[in-house]
C-alpha positions in Angstrom: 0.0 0.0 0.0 2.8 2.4 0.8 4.8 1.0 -2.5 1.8 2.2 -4.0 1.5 5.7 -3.0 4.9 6.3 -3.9 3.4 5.1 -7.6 0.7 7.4 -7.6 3.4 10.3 -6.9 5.7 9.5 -9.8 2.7 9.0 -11.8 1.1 12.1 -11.2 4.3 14.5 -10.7 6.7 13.1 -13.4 6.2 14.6 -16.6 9.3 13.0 -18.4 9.7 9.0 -19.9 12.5 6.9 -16.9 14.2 4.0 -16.8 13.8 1.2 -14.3 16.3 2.4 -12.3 15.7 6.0 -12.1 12.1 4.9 -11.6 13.2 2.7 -8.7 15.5 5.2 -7.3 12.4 7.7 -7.1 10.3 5.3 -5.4 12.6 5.0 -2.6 13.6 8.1 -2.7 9.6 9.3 -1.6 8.8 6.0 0.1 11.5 8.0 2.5 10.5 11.2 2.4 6.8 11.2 1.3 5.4 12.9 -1.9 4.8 16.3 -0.3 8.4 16.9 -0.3 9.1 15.4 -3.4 6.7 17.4 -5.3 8.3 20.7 -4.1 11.6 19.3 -4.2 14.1 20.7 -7.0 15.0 17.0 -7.5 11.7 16.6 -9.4 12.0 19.8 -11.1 15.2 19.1 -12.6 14.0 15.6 -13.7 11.2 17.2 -15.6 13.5 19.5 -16.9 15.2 15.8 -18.7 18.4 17.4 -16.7 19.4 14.0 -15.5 23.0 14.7 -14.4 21.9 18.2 -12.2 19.1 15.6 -11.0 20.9 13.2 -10.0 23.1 15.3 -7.9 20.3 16.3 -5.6 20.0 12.5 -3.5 22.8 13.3 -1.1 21.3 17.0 0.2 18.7 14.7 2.1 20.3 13.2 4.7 19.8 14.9 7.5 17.7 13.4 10.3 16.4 15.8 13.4 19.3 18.6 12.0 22.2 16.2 11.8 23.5 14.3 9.2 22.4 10.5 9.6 25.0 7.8 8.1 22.1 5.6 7.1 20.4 8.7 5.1 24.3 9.2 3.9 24.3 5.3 2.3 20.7 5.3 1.0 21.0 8.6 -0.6 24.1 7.7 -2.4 22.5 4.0 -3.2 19.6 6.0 -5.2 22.2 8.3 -6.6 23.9 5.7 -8.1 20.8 3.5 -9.3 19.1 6.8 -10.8 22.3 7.7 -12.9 22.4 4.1 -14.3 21.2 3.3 -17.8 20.2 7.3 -18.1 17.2 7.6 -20.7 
């Protein structure tokens, strides 16, 4: 059910044809964070923008947990980083 809500975000907010993997990335990427702030979030404006690279760079500015950097935010951000930028349409 979750899974699915992160669906209905890149379905409705995504203007652009992805891949698989940036797909997947994205869908972690708000099952994390939620659609509210992806859908203000210049991650998604530089995606519908087909600026893939500038896109791409924008995972690792969310890792900060209650004001600090968390280490686990750290290793997921750069794990969606690295899936997004595979295979880039």
């Amino acid at each position: 059910e979750d899974v699915k809500k992160c669906e209905v975000c890149v379905a409705v907010h995504v203007q652009v044809k992805l891949n698989q993997n940036q797909y997947d990335a994205l869908i972690s990427f708000i099952f994390n964070l939620g659609c509210g702030r992806f859908e203000r979030s210049t991650l998604l404006h530089l995606i519908n923008k087909w600026e893939w690279e500038r896109a791409s760079k924008q995972f690792p500015l969310w890792v900060k947990a209650g004001g600090r950097v968390n280490k686990g935010l750290v290793r997921r951000r750069n794990e969606e980083m690295e899936m997004f930028e595979k295979d880039t349409v």
